[in-house]
N, C-alpha and C positions, 0 to 999 in steps of 0.2 A: 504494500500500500504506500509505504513509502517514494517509493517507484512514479505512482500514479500522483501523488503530493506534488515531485520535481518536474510532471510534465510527458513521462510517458504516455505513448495512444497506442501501443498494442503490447498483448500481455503473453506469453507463447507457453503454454502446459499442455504438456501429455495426461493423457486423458485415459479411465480406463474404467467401463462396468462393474469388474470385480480385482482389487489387489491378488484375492485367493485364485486367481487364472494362471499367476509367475509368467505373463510376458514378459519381453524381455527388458521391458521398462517398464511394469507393474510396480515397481518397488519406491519407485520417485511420481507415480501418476497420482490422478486426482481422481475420486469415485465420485460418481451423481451430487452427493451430499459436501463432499468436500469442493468442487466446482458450482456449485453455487452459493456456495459462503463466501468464496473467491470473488465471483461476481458480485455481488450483494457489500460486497467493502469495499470492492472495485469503484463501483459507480458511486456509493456512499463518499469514499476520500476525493474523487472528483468533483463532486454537487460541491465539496464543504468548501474548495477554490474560488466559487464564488465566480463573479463575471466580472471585467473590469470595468469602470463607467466611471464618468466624472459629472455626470448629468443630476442638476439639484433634486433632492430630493422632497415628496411634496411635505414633507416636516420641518425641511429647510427654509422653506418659500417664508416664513414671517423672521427671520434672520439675516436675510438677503441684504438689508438696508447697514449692518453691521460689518459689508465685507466693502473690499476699495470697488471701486469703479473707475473710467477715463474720464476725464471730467476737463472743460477748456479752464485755462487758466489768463484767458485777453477775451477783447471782443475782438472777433473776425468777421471779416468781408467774405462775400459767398464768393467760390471761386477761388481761394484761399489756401493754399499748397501748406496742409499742417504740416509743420516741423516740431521735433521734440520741446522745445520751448515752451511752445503751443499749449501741453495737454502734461498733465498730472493724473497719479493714482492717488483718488482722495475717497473718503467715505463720501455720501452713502450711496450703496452698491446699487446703485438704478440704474445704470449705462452698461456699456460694454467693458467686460472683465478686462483686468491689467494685461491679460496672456495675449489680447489681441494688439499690443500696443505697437508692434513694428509692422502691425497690417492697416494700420490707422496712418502712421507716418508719413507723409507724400503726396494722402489723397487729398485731392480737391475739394472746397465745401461745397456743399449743394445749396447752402442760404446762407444769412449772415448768424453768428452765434456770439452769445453773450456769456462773459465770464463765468464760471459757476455750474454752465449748462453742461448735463451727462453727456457722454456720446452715444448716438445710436450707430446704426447704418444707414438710415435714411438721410443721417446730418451729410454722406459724404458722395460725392457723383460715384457712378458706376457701383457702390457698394455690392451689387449681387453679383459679381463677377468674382467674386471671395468664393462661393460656392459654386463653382464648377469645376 
């Protein structure tokens, strides 16, 4: 199981009806009962891995305001090439997470924006070209 914890996907045992046959590998094989205990830990130590995700949780959602967001730090003209100067990670988390902050960089604004304002993606031209 250990095995299955680090990341192995296939598990290779000889298999056998009855140990009392003395095949020639009966002696290290797995009978019905022992093969599915196998399996049953198997899949067990797997589930307990867990799935990775970084996606808020909805227990999260009334906390959200406690984490940073990108936030301007001037007033800007629309059409406006943010530069790091620009934008800060400051509370409260209503804008675009700090992790987006070298994908914010460079873009253009889409209006003009006023000190203090979060960023979305609609603050910035072409923003849905992020996603493709």
């Amino acid at each position: 199981m250990a095995a299955v914890a680090l990341g192995v996907c296939v598990i290779e045992k000889h298999f056998s009806l009855s140990r009392a046959d003395k095949g020639s590998d009966s002696e290290f094989s797995l009978e019905p009962d022992d093969l599915e205990c196998l399996c049953r830990d198997a899949k067990d130590a797997w589930l307990s891995l867990g799935k990775p995700g970084f996606e808020r949780q909805r227990a999260e959602e009334g906390s959200k305001v406690f984490r940073r967001s990108l936030c301007f730090v001037k007033d800007l003209p629309a059409n406006h090439g943010i530069t790091p100067e620009d934008i800060r990670r400051i509370l409260p988390g209503t804008g675009l997470a700090p992790k987006y902050f070298d994908q914010v960089v460079d873009r253009p604004l889409s209006q003009a924006v006023k000190r203090g304002m979060s960023i979305q993606w609609d603050t910035m031209i072409d923003s849905k070209a992020l996603f493709f």
